[in-house]
Biopython code that builds the backbone (N, CA, C, O; Angstrom):
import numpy as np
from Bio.PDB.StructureBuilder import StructureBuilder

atoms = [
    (1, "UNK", "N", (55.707, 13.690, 18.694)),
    (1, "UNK", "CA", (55.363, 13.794, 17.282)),
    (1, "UNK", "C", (56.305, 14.792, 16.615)),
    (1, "UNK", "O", (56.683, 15.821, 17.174)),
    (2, "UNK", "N", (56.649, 14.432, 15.419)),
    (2, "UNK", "CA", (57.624, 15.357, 14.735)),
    (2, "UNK", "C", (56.945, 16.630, 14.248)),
    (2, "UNK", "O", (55.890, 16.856, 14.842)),
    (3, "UNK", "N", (57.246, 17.420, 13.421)),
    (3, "UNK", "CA", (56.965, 18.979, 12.666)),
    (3, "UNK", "C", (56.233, 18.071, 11.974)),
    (3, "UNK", "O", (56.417, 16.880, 11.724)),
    (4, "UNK", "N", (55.146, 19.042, 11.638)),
    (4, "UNK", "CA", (54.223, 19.104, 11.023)),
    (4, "UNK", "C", (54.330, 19.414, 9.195)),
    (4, "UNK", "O", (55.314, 20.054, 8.824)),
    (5, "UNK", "N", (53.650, 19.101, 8.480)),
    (5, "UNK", "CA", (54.415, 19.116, 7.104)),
    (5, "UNK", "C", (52.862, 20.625, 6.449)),
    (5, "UNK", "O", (52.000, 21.329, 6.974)),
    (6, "UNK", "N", (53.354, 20.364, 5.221)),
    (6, "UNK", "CA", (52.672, 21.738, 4.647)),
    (6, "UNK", "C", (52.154, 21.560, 3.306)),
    (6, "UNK", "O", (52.610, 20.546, 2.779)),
    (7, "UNK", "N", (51.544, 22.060, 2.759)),
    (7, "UNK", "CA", (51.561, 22.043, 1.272)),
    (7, "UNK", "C", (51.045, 23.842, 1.054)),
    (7, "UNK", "O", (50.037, 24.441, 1.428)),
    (8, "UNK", "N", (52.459, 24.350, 0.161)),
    (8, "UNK", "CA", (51.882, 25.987, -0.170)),
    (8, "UNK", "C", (51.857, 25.346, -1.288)),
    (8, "UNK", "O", (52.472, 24.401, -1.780)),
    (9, "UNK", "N", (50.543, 26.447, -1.772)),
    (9, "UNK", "CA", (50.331, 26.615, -3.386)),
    (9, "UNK", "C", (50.142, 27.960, -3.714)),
    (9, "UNK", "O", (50.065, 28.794, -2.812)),
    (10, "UNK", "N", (50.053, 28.296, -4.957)),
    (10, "UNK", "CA", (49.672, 28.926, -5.720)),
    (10, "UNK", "C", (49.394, 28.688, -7.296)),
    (10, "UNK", "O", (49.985, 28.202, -8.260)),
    (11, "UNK", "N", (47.926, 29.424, -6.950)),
    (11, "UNK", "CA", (47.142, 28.501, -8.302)),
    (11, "UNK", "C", (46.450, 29.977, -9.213)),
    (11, "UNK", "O", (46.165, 31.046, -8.673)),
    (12, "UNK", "N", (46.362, 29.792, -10.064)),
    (12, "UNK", "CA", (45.719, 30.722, -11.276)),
    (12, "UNK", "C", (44.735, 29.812, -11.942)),
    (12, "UNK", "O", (45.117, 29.212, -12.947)),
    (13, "UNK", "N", (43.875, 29.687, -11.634)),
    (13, "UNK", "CA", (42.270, 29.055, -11.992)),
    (13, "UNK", "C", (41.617, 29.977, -13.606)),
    (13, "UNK", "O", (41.148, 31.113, -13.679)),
    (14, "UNK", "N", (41.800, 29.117, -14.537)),
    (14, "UNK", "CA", (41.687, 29.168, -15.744)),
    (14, "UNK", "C", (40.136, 28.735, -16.415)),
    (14, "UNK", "O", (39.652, 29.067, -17.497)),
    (15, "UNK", "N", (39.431, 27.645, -15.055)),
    (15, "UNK", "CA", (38.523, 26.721, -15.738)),
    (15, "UNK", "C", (37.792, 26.895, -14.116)),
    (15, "UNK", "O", (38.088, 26.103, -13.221)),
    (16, "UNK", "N", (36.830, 28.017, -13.901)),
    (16, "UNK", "CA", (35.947, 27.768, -12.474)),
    (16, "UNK", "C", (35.740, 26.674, -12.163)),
    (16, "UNK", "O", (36.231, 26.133, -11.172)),
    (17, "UNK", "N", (34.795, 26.039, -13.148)),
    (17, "UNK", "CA", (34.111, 25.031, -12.680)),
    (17, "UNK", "C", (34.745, 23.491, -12.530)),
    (17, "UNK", "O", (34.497, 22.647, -11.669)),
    (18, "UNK", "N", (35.547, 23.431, -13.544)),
    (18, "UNK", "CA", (36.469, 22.502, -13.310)),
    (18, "UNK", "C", (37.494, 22.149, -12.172)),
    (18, "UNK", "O", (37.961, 21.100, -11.729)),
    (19, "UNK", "N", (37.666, 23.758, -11.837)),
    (19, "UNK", "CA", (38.097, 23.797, -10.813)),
    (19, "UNK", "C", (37.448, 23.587, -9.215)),
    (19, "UNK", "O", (37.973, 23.471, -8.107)),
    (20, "UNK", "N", (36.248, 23.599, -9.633)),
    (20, "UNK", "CA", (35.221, 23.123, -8.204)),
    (20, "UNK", "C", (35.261, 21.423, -8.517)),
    (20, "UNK", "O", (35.046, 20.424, -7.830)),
    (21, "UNK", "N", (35.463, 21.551, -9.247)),
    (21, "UNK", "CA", (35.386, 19.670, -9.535)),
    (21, "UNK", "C", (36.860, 19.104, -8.700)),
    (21, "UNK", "O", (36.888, 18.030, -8.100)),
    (22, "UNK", "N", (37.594, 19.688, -8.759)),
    (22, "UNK", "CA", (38.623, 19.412, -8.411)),
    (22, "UNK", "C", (39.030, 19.571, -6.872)),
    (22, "UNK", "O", (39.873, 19.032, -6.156)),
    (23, "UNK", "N", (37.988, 20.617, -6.676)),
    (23, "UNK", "CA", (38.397, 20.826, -4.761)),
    (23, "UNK", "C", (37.186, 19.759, -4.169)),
    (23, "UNK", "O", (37.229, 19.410, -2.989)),
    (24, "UNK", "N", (36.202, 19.315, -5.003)),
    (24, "UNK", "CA", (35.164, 18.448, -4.295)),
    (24, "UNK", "C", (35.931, 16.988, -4.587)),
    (24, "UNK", "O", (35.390, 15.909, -4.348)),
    (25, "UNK", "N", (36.835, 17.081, -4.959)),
    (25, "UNK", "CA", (37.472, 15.245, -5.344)),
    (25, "UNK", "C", (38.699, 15.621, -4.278)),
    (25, "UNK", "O", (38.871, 14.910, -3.288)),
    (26, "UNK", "N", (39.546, 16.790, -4.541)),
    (26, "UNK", "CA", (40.449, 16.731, -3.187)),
    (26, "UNK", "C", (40.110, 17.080, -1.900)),
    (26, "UNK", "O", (41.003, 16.636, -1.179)),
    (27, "UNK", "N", (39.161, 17.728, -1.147)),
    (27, "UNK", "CA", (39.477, 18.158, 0.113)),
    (27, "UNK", "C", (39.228, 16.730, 0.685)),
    (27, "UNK", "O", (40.003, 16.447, 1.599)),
    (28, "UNK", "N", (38.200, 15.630, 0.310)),
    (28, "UNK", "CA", (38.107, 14.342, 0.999)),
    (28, "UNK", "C", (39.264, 13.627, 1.036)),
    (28, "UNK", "O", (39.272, 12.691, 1.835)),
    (29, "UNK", "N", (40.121, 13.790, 0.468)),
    (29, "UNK", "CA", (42.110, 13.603, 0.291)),
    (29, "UNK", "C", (42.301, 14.435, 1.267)),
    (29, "UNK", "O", (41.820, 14.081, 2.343)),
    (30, "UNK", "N", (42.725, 15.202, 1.244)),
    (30, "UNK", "CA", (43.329, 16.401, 2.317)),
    (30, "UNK", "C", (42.709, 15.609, 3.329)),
    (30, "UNK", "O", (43.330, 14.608, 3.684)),
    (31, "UNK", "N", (41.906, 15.788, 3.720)),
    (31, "UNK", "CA", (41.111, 15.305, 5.022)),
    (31, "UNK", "C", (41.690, 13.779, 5.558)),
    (31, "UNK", "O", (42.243, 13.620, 6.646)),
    (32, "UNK", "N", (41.395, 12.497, 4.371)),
    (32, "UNK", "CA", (41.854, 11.365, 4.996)),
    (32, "UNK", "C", (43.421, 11.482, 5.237)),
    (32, "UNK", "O", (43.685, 10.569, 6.019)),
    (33, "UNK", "N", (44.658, 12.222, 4.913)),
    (33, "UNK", "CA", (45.644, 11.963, 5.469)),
    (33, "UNK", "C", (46.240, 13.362, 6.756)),
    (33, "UNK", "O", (47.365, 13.720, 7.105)),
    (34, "UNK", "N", (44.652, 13.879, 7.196)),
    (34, "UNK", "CA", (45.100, 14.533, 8.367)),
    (34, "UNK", "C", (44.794, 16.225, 7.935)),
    (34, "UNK", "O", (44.662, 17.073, 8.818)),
    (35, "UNK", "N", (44.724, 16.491, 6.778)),
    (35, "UNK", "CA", (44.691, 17.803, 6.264)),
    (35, "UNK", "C", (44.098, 18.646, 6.196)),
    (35, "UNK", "O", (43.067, 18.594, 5.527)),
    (36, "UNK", "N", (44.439, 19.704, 6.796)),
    (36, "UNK", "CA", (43.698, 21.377, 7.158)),
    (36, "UNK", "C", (43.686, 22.256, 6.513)),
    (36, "UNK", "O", (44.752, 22.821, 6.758)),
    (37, "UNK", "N", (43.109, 22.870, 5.714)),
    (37, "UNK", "CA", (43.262, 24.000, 5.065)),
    (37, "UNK", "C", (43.705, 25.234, 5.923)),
    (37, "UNK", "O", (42.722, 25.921, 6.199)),
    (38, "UNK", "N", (44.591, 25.612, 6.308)),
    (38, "UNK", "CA", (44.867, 26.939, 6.766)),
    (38, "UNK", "C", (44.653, 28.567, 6.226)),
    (38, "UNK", "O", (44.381, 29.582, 6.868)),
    (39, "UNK", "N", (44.855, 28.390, 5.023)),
    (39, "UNK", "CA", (44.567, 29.584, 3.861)),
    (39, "UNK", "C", (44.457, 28.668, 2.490)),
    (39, "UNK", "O", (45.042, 27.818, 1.819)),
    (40, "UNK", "N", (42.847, 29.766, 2.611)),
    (40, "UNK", "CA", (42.792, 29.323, 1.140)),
    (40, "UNK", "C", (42.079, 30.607, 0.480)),
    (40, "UNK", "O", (41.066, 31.191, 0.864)),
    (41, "UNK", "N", (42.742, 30.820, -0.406)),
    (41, "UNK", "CA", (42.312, 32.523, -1.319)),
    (41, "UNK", "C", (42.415, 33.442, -0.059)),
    (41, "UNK", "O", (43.219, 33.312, 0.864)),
    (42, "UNK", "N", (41.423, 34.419, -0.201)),
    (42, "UNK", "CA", (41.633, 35.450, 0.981)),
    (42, "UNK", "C", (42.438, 36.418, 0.180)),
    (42, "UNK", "O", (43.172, 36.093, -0.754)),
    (43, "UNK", "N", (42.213, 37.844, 0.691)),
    (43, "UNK", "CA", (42.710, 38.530, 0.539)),
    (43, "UNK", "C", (44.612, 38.254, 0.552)),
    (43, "UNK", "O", (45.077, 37.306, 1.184)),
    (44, "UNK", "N", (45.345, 39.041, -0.081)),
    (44, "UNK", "CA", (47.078, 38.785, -0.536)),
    (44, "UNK", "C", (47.558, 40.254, -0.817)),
    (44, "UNK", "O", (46.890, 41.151, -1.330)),
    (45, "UNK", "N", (48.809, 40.311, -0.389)),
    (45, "UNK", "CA", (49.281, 41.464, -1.267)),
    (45, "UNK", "C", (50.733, 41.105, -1.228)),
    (45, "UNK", "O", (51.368, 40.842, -0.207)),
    (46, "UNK", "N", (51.386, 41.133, -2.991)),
    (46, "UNK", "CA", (52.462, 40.088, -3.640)),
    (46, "UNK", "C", (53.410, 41.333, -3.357)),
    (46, "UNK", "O", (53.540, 42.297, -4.111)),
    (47, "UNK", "N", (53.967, 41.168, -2.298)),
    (47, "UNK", "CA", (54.944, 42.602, -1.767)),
    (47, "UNK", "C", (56.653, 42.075, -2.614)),
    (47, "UNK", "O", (57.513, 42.920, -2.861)),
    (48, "UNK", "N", (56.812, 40.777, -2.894)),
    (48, "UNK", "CA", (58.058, 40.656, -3.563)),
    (48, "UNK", "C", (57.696, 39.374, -4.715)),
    (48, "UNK", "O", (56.749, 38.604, -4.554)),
    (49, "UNK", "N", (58.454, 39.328, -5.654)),
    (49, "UNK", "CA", (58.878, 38.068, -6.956)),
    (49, "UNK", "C", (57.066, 38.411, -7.199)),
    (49, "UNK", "O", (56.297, 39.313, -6.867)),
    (50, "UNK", "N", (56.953, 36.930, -8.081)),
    (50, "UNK", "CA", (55.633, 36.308, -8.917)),
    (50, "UNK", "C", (54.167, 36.132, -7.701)),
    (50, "UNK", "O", (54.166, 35.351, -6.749)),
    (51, "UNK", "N", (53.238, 36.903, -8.005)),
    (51, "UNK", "CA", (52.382, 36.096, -7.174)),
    (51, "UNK", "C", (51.216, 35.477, -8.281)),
    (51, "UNK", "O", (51.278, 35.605, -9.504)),
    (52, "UNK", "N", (50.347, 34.908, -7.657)),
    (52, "UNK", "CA", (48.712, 34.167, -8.470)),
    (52, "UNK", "C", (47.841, 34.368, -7.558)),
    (52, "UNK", "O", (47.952, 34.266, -6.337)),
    (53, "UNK", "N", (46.714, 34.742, -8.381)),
    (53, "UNK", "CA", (45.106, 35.492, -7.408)),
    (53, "UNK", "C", (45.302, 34.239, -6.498)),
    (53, "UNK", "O", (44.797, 34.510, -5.408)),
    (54, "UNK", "N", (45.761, 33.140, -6.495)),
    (54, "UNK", "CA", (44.868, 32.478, -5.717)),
    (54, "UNK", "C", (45.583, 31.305, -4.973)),
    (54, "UNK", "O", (45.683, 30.205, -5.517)),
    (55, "UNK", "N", (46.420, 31.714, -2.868)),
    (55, "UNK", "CA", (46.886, 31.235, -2.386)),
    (55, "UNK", "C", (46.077, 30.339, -1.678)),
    (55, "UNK", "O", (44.879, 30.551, -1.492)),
    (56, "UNK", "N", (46.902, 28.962, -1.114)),
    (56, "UNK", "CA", (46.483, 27.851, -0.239)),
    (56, "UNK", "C", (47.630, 27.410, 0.496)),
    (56, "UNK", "O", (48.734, 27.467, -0.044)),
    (57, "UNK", "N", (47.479, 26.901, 1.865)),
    (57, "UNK", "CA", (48.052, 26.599, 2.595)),
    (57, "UNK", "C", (47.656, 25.312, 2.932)),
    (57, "UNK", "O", (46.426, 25.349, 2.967)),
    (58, "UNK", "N", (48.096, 24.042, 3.234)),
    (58, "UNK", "CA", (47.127, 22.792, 3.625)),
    (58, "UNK", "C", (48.318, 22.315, 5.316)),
    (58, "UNK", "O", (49.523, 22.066, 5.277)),
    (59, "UNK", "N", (47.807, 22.328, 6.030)),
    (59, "UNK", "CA", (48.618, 21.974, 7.410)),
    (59, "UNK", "C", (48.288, 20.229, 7.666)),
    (59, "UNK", "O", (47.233, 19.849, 8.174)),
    (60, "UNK", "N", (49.255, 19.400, 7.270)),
    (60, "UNK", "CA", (49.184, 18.147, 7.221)),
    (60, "UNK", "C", (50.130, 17.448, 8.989)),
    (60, "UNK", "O", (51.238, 17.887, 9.295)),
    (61, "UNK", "N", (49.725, 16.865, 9.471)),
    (61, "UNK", "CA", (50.037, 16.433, 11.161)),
    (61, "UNK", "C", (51.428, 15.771, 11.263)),
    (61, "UNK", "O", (51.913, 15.280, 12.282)),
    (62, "UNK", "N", (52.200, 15.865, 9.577)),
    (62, "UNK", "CA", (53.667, 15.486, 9.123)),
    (62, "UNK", "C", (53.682, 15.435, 8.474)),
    (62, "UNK", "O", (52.810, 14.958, 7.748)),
    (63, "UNK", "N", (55.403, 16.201, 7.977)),
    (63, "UNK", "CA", (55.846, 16.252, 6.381)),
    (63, "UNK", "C", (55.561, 14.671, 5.305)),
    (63, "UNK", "O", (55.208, 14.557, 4.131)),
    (64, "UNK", "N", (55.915, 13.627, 6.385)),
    (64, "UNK", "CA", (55.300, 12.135, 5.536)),
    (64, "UNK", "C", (53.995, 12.103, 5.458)),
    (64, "UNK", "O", (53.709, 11.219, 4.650)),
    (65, "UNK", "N", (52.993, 12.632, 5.898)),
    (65, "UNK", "CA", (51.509, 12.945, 6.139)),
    (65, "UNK", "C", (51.236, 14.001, 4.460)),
    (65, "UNK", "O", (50.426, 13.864, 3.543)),
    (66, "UNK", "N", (52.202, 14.870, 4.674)),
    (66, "UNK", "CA", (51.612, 15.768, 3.457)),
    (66, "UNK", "C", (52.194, 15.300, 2.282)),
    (66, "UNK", "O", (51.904, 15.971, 1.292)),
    (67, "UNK", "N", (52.954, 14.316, 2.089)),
    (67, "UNK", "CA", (54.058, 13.777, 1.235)),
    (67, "UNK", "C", (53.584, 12.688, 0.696)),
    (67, "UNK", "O", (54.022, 12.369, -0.410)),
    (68, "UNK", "N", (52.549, 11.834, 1.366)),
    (68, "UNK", "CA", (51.863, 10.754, 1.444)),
    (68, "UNK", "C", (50.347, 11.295, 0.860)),
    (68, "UNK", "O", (50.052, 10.387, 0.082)),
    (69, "UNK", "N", (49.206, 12.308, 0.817)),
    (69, "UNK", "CA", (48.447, 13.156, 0.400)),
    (69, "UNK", "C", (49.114, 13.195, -0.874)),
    (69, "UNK", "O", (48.982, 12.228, -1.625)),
    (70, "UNK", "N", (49.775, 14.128, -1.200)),
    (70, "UNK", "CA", (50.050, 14.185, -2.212)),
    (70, "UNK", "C", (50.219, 13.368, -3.381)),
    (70, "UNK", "O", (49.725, 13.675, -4.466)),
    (71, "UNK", "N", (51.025, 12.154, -3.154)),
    (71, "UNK", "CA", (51.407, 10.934, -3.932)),
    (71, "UNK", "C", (49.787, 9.832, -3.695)),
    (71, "UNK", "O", (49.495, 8.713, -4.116)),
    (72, "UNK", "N", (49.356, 10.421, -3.186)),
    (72, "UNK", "CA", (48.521, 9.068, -3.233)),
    (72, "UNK", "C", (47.449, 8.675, -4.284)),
    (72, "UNK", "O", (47.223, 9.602, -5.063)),
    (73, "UNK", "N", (46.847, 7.734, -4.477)),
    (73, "UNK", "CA", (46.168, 7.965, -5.952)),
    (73, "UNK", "C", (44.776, 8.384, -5.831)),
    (73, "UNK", "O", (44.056, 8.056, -6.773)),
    (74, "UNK", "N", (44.231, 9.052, -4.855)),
    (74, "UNK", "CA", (42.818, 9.508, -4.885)),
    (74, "UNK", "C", (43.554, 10.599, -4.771)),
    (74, "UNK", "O", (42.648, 11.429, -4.842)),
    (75, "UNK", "N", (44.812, 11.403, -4.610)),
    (75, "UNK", "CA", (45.048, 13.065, -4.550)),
    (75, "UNK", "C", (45.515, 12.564, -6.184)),
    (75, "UNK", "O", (44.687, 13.027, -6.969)),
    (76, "UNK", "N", (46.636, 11.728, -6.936)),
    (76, "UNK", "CA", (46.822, 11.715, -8.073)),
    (76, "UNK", "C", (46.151, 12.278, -9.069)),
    (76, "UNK", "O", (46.646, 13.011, -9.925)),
    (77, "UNK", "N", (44.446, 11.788, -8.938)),
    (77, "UNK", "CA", (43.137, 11.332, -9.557)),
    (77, "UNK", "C", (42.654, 13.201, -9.783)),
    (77, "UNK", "O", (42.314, 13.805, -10.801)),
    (78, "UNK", "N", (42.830, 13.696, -8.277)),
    (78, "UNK", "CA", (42.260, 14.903, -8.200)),
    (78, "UNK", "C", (43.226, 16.154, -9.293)),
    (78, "UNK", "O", (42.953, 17.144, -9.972)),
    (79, "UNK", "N", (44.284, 15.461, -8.973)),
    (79, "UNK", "CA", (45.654, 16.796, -9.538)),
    (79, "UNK", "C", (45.422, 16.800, -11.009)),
    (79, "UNK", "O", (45.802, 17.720, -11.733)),
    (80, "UNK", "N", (44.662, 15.534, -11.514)),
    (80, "UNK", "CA", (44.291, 15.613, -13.130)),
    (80, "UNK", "C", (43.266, 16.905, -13.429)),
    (80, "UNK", "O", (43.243, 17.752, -14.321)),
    (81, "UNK", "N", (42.539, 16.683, -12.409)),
    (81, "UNK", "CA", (41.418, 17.605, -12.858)),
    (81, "UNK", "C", (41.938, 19.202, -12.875)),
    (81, "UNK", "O", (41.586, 20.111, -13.627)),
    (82, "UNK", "N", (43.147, 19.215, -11.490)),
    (82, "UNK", "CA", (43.091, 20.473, -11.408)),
    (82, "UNK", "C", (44.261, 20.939, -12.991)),
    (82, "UNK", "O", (44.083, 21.825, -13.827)),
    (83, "UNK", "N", (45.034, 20.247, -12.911)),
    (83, "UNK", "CA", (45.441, 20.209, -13.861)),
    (83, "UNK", "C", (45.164, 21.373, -14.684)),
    (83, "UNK", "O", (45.556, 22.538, -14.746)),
    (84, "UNK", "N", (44.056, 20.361, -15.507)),
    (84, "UNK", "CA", (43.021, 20.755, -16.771)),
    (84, "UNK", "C", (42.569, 22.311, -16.187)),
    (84, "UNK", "O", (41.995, 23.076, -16.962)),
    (85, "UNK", "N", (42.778, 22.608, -15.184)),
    (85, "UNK", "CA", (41.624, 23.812, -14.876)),
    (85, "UNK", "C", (42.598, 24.731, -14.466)),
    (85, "UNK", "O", (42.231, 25.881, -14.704)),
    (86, "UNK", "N", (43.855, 24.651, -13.866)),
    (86, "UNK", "CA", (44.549, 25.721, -13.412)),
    (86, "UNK", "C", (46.089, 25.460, -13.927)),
    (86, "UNK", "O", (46.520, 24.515, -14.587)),
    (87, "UNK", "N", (46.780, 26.623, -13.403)),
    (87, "UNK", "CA", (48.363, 26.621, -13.444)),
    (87, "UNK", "C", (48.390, 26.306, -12.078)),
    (87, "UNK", "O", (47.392, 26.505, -11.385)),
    (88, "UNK", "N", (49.475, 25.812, -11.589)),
    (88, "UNK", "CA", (50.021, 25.890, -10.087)),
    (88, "UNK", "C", (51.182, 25.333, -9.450)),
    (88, "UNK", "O", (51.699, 24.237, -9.666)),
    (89, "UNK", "N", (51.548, 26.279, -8.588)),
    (89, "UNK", "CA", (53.152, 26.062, -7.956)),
    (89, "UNK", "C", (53.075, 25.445, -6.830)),
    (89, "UNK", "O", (52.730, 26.182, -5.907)),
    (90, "UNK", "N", (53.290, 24.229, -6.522)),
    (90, "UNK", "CA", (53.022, 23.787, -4.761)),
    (90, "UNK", "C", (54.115, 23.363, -4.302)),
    (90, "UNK", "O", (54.556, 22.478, -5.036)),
    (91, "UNK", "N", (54.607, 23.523, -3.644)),
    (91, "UNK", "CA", (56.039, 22.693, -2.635)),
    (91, "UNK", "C", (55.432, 22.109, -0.924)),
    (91, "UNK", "O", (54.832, 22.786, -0.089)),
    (92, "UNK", "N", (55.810, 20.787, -0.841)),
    (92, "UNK", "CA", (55.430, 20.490, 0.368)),
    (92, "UNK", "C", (56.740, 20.743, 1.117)),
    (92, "UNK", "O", (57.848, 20.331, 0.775)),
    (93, "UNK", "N", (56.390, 21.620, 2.393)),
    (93, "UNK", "CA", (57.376, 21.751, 3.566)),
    (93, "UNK", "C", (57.621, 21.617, 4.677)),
    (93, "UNK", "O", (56.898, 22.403, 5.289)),
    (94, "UNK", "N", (58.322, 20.993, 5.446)),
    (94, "UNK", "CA", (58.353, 20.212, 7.207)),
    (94, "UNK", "C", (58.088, 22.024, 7.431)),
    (94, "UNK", "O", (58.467, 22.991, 6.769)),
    (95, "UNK", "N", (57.257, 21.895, 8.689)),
    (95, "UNK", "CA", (57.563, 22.702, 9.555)),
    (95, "UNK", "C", (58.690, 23.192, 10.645)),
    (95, "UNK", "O", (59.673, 22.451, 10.663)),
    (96, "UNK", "N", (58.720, 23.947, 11.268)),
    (96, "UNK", "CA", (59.445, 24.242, 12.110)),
    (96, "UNK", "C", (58.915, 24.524, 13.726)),
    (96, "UNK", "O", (58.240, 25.420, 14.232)),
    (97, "UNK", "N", (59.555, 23.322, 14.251)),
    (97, "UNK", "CA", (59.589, 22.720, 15.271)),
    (97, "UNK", "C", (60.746, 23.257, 16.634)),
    (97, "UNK", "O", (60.513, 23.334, 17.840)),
    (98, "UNK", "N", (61.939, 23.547, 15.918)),
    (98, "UNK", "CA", (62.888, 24.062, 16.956)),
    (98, "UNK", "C", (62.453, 25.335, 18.341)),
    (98, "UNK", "O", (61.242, 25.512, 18.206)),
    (99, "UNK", "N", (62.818, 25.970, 19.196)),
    (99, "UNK", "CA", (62.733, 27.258, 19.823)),
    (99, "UNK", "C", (63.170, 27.846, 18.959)),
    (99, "UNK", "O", (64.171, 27.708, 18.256)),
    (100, "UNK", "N", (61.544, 29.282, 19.058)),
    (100, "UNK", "CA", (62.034, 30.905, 18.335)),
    (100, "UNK", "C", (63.015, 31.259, 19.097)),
    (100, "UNK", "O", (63.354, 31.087, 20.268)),
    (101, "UNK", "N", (63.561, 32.020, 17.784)),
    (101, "UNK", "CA", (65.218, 32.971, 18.306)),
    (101, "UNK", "C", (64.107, 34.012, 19.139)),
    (101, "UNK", "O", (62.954, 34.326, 18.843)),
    (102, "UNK", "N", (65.091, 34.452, 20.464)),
    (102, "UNK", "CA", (64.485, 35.271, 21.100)),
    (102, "UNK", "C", (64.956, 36.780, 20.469)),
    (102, "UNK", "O", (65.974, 36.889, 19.784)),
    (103, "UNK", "N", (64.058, 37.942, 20.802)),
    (103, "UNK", "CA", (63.797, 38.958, 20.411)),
    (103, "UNK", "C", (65.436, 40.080, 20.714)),
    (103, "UNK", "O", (65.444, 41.265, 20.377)),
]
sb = StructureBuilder()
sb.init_structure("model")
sb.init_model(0)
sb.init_chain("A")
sb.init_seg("    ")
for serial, (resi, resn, name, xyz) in enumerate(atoms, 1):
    if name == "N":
        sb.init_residue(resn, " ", resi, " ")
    sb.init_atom(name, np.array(xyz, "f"), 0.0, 1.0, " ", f" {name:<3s}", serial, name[0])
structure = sb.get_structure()
């Protein structure tokens, strides 16, 4: 199996509740194409550039896995809502698969 794919975000939640509307229409997305929440909110401290109260990590079983989530039209459906309710920066990213450089 290849590297594993990713989705970071960062979100600034403008609209609570809208914004619960929006994680109860996506995590059943996340979920059907394999998807884990790894971090979500939790304590942060923005040691360099821009941060937002409010980080997520989603660990998808491949970058076409998290690439495919994303584009699909029940995550489409969801990104409206969040939309309406937050700001947010997400980039999906392959993991890394190679050997760590040794010490």
């Amino acid at each position: 199996m290849g590297a594993k794919g990713y989705w970071i975000c960062r979100v600034q939640v403008h609209d609570d509740d809208s914004y619960a509307e929006y994680a109860a229409a996506a995590n059943p997305v996340y979920r059907a194409h394999g998807g884990n929440p790894v971090v979500r909110g939790g304590r942060f401290e923005g040691v360099e550039g821009s941060a937002r109260p409010r980080n997520v990590v989603i660990e998808f079983p491949s970058y076409q896995a998290a690439l495919d989530c994303y584009n699909s039209p029940d995550y489409v459906a969801a990104r409206a809502i969040r939309q309406r309710a937050a700001e947010a920066d997400i980039v999906i990213v392959e993991g890394y698969e190679a050997p760590q450089p040794s010490a």
